[in-house]
Each structure stands twice: as structure tokens, then as C-alpha cells.
C-alpha positions as protocol buffer text, in pm:
chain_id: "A"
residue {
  index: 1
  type: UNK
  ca { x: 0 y: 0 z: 0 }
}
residue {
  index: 2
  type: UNK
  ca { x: 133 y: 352 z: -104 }
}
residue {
  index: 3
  type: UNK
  ca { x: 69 y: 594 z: 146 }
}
residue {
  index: 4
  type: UNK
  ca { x: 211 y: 884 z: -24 }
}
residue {
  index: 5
  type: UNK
  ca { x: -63 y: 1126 z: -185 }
}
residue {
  index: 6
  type: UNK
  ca { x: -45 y: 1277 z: -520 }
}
residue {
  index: 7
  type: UNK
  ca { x: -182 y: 1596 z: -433 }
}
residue {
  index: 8
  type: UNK
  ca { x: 35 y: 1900 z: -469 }
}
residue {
  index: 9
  type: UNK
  ca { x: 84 y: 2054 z: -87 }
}
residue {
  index: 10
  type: UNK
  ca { x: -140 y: 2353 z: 24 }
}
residue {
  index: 11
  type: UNK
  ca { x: 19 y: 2640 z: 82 }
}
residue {
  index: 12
  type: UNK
  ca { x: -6 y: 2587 z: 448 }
}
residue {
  index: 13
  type: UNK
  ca { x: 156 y: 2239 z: 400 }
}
residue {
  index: 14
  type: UNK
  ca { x: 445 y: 2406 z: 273 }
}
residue {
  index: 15
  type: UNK
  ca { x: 482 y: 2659 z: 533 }
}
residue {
  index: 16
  type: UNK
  ca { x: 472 y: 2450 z: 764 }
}
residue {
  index: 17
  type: UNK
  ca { x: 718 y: 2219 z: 580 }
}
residue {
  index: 18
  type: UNK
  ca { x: 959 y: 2504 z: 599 }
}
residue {
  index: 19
  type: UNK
  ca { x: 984 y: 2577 z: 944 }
}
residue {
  index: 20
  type: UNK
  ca { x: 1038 y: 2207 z: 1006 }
}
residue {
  index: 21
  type: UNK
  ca { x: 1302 y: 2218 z: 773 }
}
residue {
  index: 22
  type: UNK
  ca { x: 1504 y: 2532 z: 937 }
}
residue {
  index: 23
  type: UNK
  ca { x: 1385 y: 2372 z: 1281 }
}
residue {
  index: 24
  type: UNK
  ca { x: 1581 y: 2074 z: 1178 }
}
residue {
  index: 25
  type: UNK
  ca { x: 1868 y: 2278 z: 999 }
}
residue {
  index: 26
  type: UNK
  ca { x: 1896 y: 2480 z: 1340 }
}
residue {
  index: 27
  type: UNK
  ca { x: 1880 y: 2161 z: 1605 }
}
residue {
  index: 28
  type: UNK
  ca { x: 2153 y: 2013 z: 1408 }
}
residue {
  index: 29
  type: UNK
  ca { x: 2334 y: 2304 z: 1387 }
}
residue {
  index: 30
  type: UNK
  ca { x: 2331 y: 2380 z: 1756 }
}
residue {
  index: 31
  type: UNK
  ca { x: 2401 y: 2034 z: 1832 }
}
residue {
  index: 32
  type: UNK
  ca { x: 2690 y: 2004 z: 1639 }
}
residue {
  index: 33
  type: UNK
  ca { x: 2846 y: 2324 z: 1784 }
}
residue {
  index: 34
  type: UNK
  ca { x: 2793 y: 2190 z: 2152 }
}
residue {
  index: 35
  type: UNK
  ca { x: 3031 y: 1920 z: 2016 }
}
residue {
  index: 36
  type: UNK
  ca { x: 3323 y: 2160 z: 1929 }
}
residue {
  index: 37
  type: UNK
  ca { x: 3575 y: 2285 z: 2206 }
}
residue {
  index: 38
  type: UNK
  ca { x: 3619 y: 2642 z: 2025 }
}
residue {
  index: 39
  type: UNK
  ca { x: 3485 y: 2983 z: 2093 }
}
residue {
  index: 40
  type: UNK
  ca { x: 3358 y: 3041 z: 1772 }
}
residue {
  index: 41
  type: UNK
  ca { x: 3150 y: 2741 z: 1826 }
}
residue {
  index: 42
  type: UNK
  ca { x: 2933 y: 2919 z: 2065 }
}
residue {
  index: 43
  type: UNK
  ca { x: 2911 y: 3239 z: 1824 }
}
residue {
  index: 44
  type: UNK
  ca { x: 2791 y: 2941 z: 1555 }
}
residue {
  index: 45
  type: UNK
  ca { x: 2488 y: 2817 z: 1860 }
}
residue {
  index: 46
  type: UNK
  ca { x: 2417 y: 3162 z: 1937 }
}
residue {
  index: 47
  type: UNK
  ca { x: 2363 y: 3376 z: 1610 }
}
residue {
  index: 48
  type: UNK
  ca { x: 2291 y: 3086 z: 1350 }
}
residue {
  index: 49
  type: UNK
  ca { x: 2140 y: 2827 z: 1554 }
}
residue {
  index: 50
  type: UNK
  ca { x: 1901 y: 3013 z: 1762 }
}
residue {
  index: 51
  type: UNK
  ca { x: 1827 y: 3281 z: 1438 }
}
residue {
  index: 52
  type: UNK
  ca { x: 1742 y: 2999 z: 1223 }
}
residue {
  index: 53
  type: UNK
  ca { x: 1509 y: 2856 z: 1527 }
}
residue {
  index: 54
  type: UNK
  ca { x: 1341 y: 3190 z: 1547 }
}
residue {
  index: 55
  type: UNK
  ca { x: 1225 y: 3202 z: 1180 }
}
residue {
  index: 56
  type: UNK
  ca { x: 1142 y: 2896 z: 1192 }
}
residue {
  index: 57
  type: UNK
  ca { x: 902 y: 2977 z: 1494 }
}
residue {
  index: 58
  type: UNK
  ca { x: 770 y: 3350 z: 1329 }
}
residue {
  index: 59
  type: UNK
  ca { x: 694 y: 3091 z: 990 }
}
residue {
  index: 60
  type: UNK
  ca { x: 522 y: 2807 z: 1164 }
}
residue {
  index: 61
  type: UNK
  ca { x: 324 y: 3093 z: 1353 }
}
residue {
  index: 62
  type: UNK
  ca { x: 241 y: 3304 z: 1074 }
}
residue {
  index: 63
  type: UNK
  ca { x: 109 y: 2970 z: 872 }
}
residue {
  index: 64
  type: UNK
  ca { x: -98 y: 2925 z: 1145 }
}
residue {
  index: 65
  type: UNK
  ca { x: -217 y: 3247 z: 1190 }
}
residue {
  index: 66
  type: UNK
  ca { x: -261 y: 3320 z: 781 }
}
residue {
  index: 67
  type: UNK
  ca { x: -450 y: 2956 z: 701 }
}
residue {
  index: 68
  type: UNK
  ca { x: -772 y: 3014 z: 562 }
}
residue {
  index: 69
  type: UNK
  ca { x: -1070 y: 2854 z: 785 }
}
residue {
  index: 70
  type: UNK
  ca { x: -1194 y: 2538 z: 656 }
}
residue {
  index: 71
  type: UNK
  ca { x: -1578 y: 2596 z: 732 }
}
residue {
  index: 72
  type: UNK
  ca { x: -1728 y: 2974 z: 883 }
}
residue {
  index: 73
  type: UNK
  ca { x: -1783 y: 3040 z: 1235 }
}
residue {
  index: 74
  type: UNK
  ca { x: -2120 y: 2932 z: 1341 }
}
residue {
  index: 75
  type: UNK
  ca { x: -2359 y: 3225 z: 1466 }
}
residue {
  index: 76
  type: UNK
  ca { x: -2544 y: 3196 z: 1820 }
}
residue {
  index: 77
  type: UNK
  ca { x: -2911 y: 3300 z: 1777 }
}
């Protein structure tokens, strides 16, 4: 069985695609400096690392925040 859909991603798919992709980009990134004895290492953790992490965050966020709703908001009479 073939699990994988056909469908080209929604723009909120993709968004969200991207964060996950600079989320993972930054983890490893960090990670990999916490490994290295040398004090650019932390400059590497501080400003890429943890920059990448925050756009990763304002993207997922803003994908959230810009998604279209999938049905209106029901009235109370």
C-alpha cells in the first residue's frame, strides 16, 4: 500500500514544511556546535542556531495564523 498522496501541498503544507526544515537545519546546527571545544562554536549556537530557530518559529506561527478557515464560524441566535 502507497501511502504517499499525489496531491500537490497547500500552501499551508508548505509553510509549515519550511519551518520544520530550518527547525531541523537549526537543532543540528546547535548540536553540532555543543560538540566543538572552540569559541567560535558558541558564536555558531548563538547567532545561526538560535536565528534559524526563530524564523522557523515566526513561519510556523504566521502559517498558522494566515491559514484560511476550513468551514465559517457558526452564529449563536
Amino acid at each position: 500500500m502507497n501511502n504517499m498522496s499525489t496531491e500537490p501541498l497547500t500552501k499551508l503544507e508548505r509553510r509549515i514544511r519550511l519551518a520544520a526544515i530550518l527547525s531541523l537545519i537549526a537543532l543540528i546546527g546547535t548540536g553540532g556546535s555543543l560538540l566543538v571545544s572552540h569559541p567560535l562554536a558558541f558564536i555558531e549556537f548563538a547567532v545561526i542556531g538560535l536565528t534559524l530557530m526563530l524564523v522557523a518559529v515566526v513561519i510556523y506561527l504566521l502559517a498558522l495564523v494566515r491559514a484560511p478557515r476550513s468551514s465559517p464560524p457558526k452564529s449563536v441566535t
